[in-house]
LOZAVO-704721 format. One record per residue: residue number from 1; x, y, z of N, C-alpha, C, O in turn; chain. Coordinates in steps of 0.1 Angstrom, whole numbers, plus 2048, in hexadecimal, padded with zeros to 3 digits. Layout:
! LOZAVO-704721
 seq n_X n_Y n_Z ca_X ca_Y ca_Z c_X c_Y c_Z o_X o_Y o_Z mol
 NUM   X   Y   Z    X    Y    Z   X   Y   Z   X   Y   Z   A
...
This chain:
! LOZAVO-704721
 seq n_X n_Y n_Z ca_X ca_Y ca_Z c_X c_Y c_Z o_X o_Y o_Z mol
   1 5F6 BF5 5ED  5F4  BE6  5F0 5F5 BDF 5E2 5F1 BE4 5D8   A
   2 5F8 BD6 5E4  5FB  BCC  5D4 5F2 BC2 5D8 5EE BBE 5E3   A
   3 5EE BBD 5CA  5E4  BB3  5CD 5E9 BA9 5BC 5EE BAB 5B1   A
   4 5E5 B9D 5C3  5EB  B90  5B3 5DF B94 5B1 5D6 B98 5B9   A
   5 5E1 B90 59D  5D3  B8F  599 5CB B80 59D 5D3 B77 59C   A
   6 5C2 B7D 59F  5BA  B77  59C 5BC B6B 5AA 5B8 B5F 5AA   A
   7 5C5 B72 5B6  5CF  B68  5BE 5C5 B61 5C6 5C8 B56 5CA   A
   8 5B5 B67 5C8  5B0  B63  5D3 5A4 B57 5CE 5A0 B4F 5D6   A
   9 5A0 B56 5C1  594  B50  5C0 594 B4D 5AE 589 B4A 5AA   A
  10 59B B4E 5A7  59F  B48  598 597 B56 595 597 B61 59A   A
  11 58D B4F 588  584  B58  581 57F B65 588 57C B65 594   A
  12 57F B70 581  577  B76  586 56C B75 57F 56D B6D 576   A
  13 55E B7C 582  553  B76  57D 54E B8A 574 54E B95 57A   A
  14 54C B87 566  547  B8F  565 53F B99 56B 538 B94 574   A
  15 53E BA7 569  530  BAE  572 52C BB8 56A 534 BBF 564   A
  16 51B BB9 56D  511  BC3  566 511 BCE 575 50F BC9 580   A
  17 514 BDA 573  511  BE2  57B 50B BEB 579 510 BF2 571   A
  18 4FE BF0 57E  4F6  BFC  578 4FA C0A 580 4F8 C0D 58C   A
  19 4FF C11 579  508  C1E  57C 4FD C29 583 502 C2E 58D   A
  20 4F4 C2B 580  4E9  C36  581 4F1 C45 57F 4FB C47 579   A
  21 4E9 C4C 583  4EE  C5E  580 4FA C5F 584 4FF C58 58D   A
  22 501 C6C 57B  510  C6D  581 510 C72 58B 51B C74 591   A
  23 501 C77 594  505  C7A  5A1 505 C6E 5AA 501 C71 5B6   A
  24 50A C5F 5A9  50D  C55  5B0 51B C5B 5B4 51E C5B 5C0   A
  25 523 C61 5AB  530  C60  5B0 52B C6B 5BF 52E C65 5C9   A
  26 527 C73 5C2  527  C7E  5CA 51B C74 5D7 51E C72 5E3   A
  27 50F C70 5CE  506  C6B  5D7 50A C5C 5DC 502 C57 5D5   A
  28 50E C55 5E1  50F  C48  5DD 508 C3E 5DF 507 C32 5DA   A
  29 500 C46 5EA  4F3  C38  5F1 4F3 C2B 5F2 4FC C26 5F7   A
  30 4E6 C20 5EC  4EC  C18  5EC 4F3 C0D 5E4 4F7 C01 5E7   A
  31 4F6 C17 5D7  500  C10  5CF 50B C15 5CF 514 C0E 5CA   A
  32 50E C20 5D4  51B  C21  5D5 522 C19 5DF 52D C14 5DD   A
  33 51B C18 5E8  51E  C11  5F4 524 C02 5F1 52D BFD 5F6   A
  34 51A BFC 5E5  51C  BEC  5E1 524 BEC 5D8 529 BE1 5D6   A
  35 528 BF5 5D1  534  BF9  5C8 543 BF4 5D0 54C BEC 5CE   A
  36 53F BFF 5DA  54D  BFE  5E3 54E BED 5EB 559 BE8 5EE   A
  37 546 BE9 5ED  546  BDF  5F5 547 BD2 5E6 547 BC6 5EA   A
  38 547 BD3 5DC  546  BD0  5D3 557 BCD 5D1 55C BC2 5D2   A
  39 55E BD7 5CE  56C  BD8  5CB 572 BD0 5DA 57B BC8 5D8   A
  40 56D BD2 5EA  574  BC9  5ED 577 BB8 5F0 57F BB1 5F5   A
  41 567 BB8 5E8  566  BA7  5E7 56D BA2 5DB 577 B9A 5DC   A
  42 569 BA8 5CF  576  BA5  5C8 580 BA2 5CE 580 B97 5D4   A
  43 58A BAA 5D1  595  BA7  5D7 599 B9D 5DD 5A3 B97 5DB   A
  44 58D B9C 5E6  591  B8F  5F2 58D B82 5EC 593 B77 5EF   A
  45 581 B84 5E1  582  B76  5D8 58A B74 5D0 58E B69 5CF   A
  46 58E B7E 5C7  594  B7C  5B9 59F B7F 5B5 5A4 B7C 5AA   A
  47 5A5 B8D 5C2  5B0  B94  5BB 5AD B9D 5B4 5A3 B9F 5AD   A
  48 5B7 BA4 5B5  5B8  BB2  5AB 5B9 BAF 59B 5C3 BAB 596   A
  49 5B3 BB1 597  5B3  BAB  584 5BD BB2 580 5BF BBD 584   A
  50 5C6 BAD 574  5D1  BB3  56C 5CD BC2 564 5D3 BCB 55F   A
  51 5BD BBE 565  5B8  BC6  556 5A8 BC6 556 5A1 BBD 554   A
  52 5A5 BD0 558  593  BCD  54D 592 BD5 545 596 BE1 544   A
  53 589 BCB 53B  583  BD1  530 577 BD6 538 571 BCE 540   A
  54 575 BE3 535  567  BE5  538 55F BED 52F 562 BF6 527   A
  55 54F BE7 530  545  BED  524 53A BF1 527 531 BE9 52C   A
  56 53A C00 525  52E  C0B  525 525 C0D 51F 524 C0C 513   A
  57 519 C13 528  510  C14  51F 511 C1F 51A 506 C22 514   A
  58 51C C2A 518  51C  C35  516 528 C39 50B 52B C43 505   A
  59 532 C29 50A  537  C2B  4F9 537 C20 4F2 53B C15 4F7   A
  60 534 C22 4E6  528  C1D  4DD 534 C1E 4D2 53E C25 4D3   A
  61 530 C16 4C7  53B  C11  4BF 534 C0B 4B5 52A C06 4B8   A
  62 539 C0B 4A4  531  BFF  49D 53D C03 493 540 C0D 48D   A
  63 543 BF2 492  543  BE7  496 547 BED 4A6 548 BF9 4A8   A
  64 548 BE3 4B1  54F  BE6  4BC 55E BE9 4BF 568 BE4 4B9   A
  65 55F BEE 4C7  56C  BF7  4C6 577 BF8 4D3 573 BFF 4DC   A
  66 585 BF3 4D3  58B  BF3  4DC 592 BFD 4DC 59B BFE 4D4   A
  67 58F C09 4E8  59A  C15  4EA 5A8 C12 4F3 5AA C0F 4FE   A
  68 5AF C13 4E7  5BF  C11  4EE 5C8 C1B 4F5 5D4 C19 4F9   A
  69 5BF C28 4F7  5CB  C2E  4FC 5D2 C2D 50C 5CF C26 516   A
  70 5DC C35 50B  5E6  C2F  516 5E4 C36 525 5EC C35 52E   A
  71 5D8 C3B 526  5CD  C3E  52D 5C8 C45 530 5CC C50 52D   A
  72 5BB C42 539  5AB  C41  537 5AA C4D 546 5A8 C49 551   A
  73 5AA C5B 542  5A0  C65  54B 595 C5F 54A 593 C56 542   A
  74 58A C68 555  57A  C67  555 578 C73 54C 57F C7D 54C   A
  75 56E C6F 545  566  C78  53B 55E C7D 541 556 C76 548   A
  76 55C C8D 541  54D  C8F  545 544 C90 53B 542 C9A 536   A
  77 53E C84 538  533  C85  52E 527 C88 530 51F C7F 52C   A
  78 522 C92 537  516  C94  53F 517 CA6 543 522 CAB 543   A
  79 50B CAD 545  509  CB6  549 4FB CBB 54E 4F1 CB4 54C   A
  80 4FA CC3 553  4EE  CCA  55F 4ED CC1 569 4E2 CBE 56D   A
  81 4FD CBC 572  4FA  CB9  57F 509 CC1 587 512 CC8 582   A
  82 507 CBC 591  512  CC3  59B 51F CC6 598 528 CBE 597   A
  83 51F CD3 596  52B  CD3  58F 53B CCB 598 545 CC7 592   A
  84 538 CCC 5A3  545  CC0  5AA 547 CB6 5A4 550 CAE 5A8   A
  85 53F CB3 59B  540  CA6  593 54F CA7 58C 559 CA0 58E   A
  86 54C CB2 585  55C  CB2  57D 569 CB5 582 574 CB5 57C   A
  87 564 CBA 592  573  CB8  599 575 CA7 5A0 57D CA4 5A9   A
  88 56F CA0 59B  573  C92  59F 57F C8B 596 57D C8E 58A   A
  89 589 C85 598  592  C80  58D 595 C6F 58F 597 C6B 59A   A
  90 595 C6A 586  598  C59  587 59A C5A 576 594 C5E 56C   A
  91 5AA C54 57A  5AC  C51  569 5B8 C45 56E 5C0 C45 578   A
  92 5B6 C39 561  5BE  C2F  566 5C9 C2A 556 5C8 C2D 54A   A
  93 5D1 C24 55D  5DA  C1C  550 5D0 C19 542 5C6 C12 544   A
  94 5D3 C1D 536  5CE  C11  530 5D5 BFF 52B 5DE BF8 52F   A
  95 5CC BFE 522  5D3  BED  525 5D2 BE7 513 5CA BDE 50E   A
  96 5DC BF0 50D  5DC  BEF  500 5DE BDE 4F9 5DA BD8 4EE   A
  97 5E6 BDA 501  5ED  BD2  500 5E5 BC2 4FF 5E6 BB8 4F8   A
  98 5DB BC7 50D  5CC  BBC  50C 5C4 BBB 500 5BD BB2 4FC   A
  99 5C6 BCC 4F8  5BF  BC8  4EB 5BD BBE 4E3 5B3 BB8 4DE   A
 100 5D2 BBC 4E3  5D3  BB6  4DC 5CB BA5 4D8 5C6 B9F 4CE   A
 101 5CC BA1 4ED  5C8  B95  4ED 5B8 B95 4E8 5B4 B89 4E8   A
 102 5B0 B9F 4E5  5A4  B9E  4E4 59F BA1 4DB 593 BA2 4D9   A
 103 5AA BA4 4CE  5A8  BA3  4C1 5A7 B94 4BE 59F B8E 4B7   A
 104 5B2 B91 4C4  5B2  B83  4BE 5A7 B77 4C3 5A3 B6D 4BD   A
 105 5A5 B7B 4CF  595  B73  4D2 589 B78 4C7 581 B6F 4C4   A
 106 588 B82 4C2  580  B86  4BB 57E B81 4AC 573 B7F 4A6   A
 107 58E B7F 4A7  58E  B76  498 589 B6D 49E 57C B6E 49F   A
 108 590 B61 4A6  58B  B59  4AA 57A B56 4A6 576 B4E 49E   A
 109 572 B5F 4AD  568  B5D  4AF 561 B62 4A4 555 B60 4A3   A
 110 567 B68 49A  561  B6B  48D 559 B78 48F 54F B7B 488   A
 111 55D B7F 49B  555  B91  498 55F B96 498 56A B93 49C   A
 112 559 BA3 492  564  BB1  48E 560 BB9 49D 557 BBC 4A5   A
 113 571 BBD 49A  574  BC6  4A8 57F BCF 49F 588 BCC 497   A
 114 57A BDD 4A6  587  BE6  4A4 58B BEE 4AF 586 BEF 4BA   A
 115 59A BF4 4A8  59F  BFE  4B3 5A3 C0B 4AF 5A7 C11 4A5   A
 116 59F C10 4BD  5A1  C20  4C0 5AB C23 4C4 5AF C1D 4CE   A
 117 5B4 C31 4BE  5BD  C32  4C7 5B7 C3C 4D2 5BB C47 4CE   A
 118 5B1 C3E 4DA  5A7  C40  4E0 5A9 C3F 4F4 5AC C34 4F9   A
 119 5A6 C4B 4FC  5AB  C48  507 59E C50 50E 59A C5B 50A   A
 120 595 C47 51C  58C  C4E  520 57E C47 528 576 C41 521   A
 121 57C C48 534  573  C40  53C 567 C4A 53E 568 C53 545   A
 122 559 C47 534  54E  C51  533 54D C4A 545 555 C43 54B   A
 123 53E C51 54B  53D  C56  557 537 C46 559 536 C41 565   A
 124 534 C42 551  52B  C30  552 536 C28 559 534 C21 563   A
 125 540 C28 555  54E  C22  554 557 C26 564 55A C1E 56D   A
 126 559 C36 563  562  C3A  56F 55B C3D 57A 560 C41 584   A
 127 54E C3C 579  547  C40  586 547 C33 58C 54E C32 596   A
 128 53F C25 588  544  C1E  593 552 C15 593 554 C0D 59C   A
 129 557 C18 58C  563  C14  58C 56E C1A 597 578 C14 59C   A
 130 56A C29 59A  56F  C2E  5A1 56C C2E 5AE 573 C32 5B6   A
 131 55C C26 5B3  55D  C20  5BE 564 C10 5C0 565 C0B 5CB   A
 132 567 C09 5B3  569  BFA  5B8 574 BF9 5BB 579 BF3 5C5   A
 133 57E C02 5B1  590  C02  5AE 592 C15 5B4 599 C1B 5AD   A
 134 58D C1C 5BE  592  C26  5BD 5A5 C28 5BB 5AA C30 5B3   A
 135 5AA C21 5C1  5B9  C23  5BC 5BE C26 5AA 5C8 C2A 5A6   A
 136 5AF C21 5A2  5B3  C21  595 5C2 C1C 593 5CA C24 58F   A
 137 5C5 C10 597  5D1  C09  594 5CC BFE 58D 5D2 BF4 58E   A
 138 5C3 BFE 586  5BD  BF2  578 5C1 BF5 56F 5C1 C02 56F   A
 139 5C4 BF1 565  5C7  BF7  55A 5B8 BF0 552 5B3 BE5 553   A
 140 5B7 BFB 54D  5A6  BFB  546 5A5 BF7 533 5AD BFE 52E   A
 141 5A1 BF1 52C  59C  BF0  51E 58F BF4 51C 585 BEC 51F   A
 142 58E C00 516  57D  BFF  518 57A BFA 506 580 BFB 4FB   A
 143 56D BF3 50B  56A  BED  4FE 55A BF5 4FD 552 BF3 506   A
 144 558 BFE 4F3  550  BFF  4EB 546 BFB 4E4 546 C02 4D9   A
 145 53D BF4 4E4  532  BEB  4DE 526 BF5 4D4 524 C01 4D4   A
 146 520 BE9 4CB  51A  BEE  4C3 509 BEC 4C5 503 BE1 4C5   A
 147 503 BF8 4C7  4F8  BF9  4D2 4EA BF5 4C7 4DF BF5 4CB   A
 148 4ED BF3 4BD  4E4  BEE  4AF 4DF BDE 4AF 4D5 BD9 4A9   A
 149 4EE BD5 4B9  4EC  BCB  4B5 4E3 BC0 4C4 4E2 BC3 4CF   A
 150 4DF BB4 4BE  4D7  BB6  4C8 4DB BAE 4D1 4E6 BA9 4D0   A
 151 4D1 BAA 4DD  4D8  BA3  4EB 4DE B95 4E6 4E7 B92 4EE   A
 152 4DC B8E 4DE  4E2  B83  4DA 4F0 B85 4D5 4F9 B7D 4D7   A
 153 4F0 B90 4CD  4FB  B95  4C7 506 B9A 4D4 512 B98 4D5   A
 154 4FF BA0 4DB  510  BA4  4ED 511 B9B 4F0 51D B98 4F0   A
 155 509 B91 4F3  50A  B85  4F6 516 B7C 4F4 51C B75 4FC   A
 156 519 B7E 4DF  51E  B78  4DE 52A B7D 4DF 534 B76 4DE   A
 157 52B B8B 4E0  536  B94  4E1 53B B90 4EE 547 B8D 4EF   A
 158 536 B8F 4F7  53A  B8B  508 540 B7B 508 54A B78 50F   A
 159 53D B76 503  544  B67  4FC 54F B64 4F8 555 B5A 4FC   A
 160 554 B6F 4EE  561  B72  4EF 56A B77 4F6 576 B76 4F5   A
 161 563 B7E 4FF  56C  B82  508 570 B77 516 579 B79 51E   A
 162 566 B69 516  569  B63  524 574 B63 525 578 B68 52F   A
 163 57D B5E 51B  589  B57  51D 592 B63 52A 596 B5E 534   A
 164 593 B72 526  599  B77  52C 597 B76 53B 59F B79 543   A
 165 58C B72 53E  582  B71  553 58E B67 557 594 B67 562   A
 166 592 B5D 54C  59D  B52  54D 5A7 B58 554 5A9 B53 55F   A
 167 5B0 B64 550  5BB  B67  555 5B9 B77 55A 5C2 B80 557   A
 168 5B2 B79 55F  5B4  B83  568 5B8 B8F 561 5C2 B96 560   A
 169 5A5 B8E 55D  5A1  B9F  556 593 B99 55A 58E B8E 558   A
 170 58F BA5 562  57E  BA9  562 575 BB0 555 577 BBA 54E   A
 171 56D BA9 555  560  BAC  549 556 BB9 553 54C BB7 559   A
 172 55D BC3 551  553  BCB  557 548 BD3 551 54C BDA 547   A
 173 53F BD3 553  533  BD7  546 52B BE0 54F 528 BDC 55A   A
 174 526 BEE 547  51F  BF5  551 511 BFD 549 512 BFF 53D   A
 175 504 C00 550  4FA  C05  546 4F3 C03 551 4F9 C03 55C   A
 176 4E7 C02 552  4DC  C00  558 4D0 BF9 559 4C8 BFD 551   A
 177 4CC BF0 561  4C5  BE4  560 4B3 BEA 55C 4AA BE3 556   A
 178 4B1 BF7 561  4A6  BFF  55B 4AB C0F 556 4B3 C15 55C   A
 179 4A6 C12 54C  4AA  C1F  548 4A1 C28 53B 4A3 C2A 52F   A
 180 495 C2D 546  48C  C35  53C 48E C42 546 48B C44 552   A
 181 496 C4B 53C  49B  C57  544 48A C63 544 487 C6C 54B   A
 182 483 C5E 53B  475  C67  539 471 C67 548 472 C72 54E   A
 183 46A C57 550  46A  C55  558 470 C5F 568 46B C66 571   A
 184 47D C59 563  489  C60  56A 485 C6F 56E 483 C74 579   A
 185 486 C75 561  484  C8A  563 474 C8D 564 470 C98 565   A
 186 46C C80 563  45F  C86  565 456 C8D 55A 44D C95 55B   A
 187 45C C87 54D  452  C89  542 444 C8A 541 440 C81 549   A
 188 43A C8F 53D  430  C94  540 42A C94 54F 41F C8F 552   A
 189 435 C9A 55B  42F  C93  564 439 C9B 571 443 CA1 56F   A
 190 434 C9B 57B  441  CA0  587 44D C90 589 44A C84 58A   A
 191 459 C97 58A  466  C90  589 464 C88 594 461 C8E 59E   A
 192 465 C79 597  468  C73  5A3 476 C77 5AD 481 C79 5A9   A
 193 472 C78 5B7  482  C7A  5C0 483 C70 5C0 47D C66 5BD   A
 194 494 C73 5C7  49C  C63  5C9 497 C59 5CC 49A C4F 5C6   A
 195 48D C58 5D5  48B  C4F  5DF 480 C4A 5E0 47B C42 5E7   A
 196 479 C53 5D3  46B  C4A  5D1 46A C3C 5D2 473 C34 5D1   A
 197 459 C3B 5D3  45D  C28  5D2 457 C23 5C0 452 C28 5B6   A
 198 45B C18 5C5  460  C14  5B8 451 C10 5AD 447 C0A 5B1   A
 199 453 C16 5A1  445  C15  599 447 C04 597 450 BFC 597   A
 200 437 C04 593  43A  BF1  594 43C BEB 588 43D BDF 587   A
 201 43B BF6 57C  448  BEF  570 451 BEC 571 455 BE2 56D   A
 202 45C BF7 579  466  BF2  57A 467 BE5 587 470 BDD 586   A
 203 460 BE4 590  460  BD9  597 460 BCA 58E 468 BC1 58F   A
 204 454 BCE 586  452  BC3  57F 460 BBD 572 465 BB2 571   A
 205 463 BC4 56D  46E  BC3  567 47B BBF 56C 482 BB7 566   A
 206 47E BC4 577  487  BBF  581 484 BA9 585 489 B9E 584   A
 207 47A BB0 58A  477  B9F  58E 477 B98 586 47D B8E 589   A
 208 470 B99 575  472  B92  56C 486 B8D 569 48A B81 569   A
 209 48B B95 567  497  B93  565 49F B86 570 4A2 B7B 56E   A
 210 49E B90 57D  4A3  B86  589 49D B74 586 4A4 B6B 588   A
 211 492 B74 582  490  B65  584 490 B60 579 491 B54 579   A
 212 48D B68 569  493  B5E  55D 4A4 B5C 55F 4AB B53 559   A
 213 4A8 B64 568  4BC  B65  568 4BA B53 573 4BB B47 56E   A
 214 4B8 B57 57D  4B5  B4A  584 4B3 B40 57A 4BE B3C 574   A
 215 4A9 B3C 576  4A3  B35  56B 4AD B2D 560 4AA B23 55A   A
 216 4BA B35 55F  4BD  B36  551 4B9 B33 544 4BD B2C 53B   A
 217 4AA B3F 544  4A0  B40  53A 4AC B49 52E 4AC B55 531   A
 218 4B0 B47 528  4B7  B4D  51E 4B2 B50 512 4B4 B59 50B   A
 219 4AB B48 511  49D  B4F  501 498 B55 506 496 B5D 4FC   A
 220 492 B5B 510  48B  B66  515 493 B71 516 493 B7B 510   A
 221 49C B6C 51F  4A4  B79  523 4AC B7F 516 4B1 B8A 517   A
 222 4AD B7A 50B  4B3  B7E  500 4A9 B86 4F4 4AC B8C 4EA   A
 223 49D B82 4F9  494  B89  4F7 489 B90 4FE 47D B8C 4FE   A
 224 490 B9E 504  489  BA0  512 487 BAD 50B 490 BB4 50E   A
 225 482 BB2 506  479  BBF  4FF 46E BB2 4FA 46D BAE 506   A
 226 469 BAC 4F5  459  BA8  4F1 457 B9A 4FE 44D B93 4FE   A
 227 463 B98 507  45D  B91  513 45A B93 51F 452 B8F 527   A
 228 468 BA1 520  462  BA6  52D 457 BAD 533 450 BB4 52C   A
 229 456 BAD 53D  445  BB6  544 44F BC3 544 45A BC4 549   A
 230 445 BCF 53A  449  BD9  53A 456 BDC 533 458 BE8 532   A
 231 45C BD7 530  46B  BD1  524 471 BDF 522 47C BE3 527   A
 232 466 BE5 51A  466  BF3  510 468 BFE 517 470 C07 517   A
 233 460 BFC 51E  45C  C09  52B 468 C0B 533 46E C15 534   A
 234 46C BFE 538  47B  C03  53E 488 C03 535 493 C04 53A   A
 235 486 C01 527  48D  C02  51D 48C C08 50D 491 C04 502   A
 236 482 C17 512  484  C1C  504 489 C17 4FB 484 C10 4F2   A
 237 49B C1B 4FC  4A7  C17  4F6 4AE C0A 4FB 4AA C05 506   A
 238 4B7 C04 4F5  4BC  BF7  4FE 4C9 BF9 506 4CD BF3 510   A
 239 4CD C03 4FE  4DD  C05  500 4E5 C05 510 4F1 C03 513   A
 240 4DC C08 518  4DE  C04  526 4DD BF5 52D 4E5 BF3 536   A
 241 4D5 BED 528  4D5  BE1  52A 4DC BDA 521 4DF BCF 527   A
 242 4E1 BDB 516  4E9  BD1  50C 4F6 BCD 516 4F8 BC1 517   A
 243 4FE BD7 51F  507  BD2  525 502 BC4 52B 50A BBC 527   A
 244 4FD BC2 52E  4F6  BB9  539 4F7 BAD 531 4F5 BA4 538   A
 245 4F8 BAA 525  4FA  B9B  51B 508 B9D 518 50C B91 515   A
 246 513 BA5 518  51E  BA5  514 523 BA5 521 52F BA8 520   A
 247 521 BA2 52F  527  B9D  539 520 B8F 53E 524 B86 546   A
 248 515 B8E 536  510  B7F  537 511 B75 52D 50C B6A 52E   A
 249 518 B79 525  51D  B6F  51B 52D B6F 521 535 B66 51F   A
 250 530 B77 526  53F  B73  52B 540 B6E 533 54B B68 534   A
 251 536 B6B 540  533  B61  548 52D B51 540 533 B47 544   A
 252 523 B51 537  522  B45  535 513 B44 536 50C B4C 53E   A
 253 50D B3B 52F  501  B36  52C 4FB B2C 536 4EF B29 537   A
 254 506 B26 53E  503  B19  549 504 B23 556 4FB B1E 55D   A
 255 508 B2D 55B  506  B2F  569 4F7 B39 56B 4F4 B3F 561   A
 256 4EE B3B 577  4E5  B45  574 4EC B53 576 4F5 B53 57E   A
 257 4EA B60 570  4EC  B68  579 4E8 B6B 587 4DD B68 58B   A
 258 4F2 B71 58C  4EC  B78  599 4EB B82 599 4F1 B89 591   A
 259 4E4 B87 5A1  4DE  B94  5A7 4E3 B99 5AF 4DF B96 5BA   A
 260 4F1 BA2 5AF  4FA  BA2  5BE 4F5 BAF 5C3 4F9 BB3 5CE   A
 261 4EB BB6 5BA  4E8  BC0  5C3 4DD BC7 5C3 4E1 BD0 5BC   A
 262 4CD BCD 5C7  4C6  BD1  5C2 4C1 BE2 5C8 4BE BE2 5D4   A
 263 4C0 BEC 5C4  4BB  BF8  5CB 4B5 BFD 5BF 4B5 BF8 5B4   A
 264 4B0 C0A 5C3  4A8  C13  5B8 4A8 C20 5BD 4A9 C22 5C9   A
 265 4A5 C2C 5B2  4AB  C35  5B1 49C C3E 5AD 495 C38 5A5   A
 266 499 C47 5B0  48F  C4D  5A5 483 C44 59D 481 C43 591   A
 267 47E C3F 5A9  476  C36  5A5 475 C2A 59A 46E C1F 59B   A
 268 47B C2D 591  480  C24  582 48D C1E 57E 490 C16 575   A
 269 497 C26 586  4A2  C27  583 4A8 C19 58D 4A9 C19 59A   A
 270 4A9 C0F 585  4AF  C04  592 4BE C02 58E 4C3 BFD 584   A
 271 4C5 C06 59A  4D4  C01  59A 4D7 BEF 5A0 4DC BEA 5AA   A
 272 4D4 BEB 596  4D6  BDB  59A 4E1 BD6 597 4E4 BDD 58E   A
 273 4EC BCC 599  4F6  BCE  597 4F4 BBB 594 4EC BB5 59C   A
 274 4FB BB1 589  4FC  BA7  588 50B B9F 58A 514 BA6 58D   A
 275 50C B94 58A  51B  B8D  586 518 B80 580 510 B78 585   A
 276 51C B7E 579  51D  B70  56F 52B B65 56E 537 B67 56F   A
 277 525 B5D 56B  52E  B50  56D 532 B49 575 52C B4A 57F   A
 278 53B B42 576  537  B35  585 539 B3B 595 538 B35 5A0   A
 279 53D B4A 591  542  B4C  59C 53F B58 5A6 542 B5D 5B1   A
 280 535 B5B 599  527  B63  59E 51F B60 5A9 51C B69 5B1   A
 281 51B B54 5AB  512  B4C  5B9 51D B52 5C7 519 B59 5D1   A
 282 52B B4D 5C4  52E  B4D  5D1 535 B5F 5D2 53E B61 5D9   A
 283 531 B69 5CC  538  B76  5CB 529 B7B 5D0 52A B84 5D9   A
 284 51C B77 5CB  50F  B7A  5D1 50F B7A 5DD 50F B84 5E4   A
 285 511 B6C 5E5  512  B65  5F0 51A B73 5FE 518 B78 609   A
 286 525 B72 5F4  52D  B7D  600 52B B8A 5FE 532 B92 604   A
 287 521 B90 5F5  520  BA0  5F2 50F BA4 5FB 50A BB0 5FB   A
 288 508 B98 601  4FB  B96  603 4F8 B96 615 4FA B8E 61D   A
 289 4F1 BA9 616  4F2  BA6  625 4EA B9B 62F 4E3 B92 62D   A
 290 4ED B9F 633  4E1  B96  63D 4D4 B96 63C 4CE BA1 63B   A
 291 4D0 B89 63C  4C3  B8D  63C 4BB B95 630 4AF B9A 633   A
 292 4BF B97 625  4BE  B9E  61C 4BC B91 60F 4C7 B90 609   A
 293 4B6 B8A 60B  4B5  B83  602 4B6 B8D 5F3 4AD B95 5F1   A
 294 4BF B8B 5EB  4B8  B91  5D7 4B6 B89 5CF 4B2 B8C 5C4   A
């Protein structure tokens, strides 16, 4: 099937998606599920995009870094889970060519960007990617970020990139809206199963987020390790959450984010999924079951 870019609804709207374990690709529950139903609202709003850049929490870069190669297999960057994992295959076009345009937004904007010749979708990237686009007929740029610098700094990195949401390339950004793996395996402690319920840090962190995003509290939210409830706890490291300002600075400072999706995993592990920019409200609106307010 062919699809125009961008034929149904202009912009697409950036998106934060929280990937969870590579056993999503095998398990899919209920993110895999909103993944897939995810890829076909795009569609019907926005069209098939020419191109995305997309950015993981799983390659890391300093300065940040555009991989050009002419394309992008799934990486298995991961080990001690099912081994079917590595008979799964999704590998798409790359899109060297978009580089180009995204160097020169970058002078523009006065940050340094470099390039890789470089070809490769870690498991952040092709796992749900491979539920939204399974045909892998995107041609992909993965961009690289530098996990040192801080939420103000993706921020501003995502800023440069709006221009591209203009013409039909998706800002796709992937990591995890909570991510304390200690937690997760049960550090001093027995391991939560899947399906535990949810500890009330990570509740509380979750909720904080959802309604400073409402809010468009942006000093907070840019400073959400010494504002949020629990900040630290569900973020030892940041490098999972930074995605989450380099798709909201590519949406913009004037729209709120939305919340297009919420579930949890292992008690701590929340696969929440966002969209930013004007066109996030009405992509919430149709990804939102019944009866289901987020």
């Amino acid at each position: 099937m062919t699809h125009n870019p961008n034929s149904a609804g202009g912009r697409s709207p950036p998106l934060f998606i929280s990937h969870g374990s590579p056993m999503t690709a095998l398990e899919p529950r209920e993110a895999g599920h909103f993944m897939q139903a995810l890829g076909r609202q795009l569609d019907a709003q926005f069209g098939r995009p020419r191109a995305i850049v997309s950015v993981s929490a799983h390659s890391l870069a300093a300065p940040p870094s555009l991989w050009t190669g002419s394309r992008h297999p799934a990486i298995y960057d991961f080990g001690g889970f099912d081994p079917q994992l590595r008979r799964l295959r999704y590998e798409t076009a790359g899109a060297a060519a978009l580089a180009d345009e995204v160097l020169d937004l970058a002078q523009q904007a006065g940050l340094q960007v470099h390039i890789q010749a470089h070809g490769g979708l870690d498991h952040g990237a092709w796992i749900p990617l491979r539920f939204i686009y399974p045909d892998a007929d995107v041609p992909v740029l993965p961009l690289a970020f530098d996990p040192r610098a801080r939420p103000a700094q993706q921020f501003e990195l995502g800023q440069m990139l709006a221009p591209l949401a203009e013409q039909g390339v998706l800002i796709f950004c992937s990591g995890s809206i909570t991510h304390n793996l200690g937690l997760v395996f049960g550090t001093g402690g027995p391991a939560p199963t899947i399906d535990a319920a949810e500890l009330p840090a990570c509740a509380a962190f979750r909720h904080w987020l959802q309604t400073r995003s409402a809010a468009l509290d942006w000093p907070a939210l840019l400073d959400y390790r010494a504002q949020a409830p629990f900040g630290r706890e569900m973020h030892p490291s940041d490098e999972h959450f930074l995605p989450w300002y380099i798709a909201a600075g590519a949406g913009g400072a004037s729209h709120p984010p939305q919340r297009i999706h919420a579930s949890l995993t292992f008690a701590s592990l929340a696969m929440d999924a966002y969209a930013f920019g004007p066109q996030a409200a009405p992509l919430a609106t149709a990804l939102r079951p019944p009866n289901a307010p987020l």
